[in-house]
C-alpha positions as CSV (number, residue, x, y, z in Angstrom):
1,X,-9.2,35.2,25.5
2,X,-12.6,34.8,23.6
3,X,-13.7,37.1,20.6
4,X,-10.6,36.9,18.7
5,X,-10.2,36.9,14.9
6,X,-6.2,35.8,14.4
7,X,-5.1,35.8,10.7
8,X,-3.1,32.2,10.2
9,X,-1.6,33.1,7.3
10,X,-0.5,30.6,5.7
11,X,-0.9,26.9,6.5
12,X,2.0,24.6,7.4
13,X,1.0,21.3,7.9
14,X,3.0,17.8,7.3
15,X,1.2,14.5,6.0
16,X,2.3,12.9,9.1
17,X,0.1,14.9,11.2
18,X,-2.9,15.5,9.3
19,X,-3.0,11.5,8.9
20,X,-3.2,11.7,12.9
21,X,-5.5,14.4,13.2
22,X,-7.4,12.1,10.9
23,X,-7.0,8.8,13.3
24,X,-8.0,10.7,16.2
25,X,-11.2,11.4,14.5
26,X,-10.9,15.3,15.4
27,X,-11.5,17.8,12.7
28,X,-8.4,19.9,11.8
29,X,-11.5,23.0,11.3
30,X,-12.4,22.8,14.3
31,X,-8.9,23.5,16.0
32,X,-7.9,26.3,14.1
33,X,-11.3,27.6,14.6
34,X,-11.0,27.4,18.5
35,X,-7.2,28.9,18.0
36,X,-8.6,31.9,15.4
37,X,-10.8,32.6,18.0
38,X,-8.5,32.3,21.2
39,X,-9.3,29.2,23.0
40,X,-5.4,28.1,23.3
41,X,-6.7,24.7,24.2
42,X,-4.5,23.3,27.2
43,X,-2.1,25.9,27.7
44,X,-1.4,26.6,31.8
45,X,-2.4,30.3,33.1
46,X,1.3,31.7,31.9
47,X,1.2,30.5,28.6
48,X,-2.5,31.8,27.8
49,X,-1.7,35.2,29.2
50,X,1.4,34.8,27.1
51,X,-0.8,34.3,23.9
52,X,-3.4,37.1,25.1
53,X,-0.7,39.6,24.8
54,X,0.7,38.4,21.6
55,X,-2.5,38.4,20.1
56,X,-2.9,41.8,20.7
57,X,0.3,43.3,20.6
58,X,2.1,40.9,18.3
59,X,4.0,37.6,18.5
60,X,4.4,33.7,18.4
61,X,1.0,32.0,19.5
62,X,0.8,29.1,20.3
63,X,-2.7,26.3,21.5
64,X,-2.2,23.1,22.3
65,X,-5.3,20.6,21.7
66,X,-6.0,16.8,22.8
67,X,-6.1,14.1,20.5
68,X,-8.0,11.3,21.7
69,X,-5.7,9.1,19.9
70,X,-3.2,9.9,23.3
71,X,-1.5,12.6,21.6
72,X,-1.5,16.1,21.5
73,X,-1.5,18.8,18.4
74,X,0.5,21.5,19.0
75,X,-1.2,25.3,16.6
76,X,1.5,27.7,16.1
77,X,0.6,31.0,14.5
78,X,4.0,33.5,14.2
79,X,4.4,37.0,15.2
80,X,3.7,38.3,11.7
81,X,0.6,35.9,11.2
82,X,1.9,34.9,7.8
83,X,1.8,31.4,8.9
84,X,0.7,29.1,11.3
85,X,2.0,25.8,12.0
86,X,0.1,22.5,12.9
87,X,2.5,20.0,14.5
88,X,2.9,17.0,16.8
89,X,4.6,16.9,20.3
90,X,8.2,14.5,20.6
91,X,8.7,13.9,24.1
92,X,12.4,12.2,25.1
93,X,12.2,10.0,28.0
94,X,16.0,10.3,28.4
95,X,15.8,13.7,29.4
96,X,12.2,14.8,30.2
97,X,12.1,17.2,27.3
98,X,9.7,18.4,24.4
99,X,10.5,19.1,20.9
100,X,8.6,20.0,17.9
101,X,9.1,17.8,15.0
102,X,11.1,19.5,11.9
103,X,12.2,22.3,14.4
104,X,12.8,22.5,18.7
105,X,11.5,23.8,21.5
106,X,12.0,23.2,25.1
């Protein structure tokens, strides 16, 4: 979805990541730019129709952006859009699954 102007609220971001948004050498502006606007990054078909509705009916959005530091930041703006949420990626090779640092998600 282009031509979208998605309040973030307030932002929520640890030292941890902004130090590798930094590394990487990819502006932090420019992601929540291209998330304010509705570019949801690298998202598959499901989830961008997912955040398409949400951002015009209401709830949880969240873009997903490369860092060329062989990572990925994870934008996360919820239902209310009182807050949005820039976070890393875990990824447990034990069991295949993802997680979201200081919180979960499968």
């Amino acid at each position: 979805m282009q031509d979208v102007n998605l309040p973030l609220g307030r932002l929520i971001i640890t030292t941890e990541v902004r130090r590798a948004i930094a590394r990487s050498g990819t502006p932090l502006q420019e992601m929540l730019d291209r998330h304010r606007r509705g570019d949801w990054g690298m998202v598959d078909d499901f989830e961008a129709e997912e955040n398409d509705y949400a951002a015009e009916h209401g709830g949880m959005i969240t873009s997903v952006y490369w860092l060329p530091i062989g990572s990925v930041a994870w934008i996360s703006t919820e239902g209310d859009r009182s807050k949005t949420y820039v976070i890393l990626p875990t990824y447990s090779e034990r069991d295949g699954s993802r997680s979201i640092r200081d919180g979960s998600r499968s």
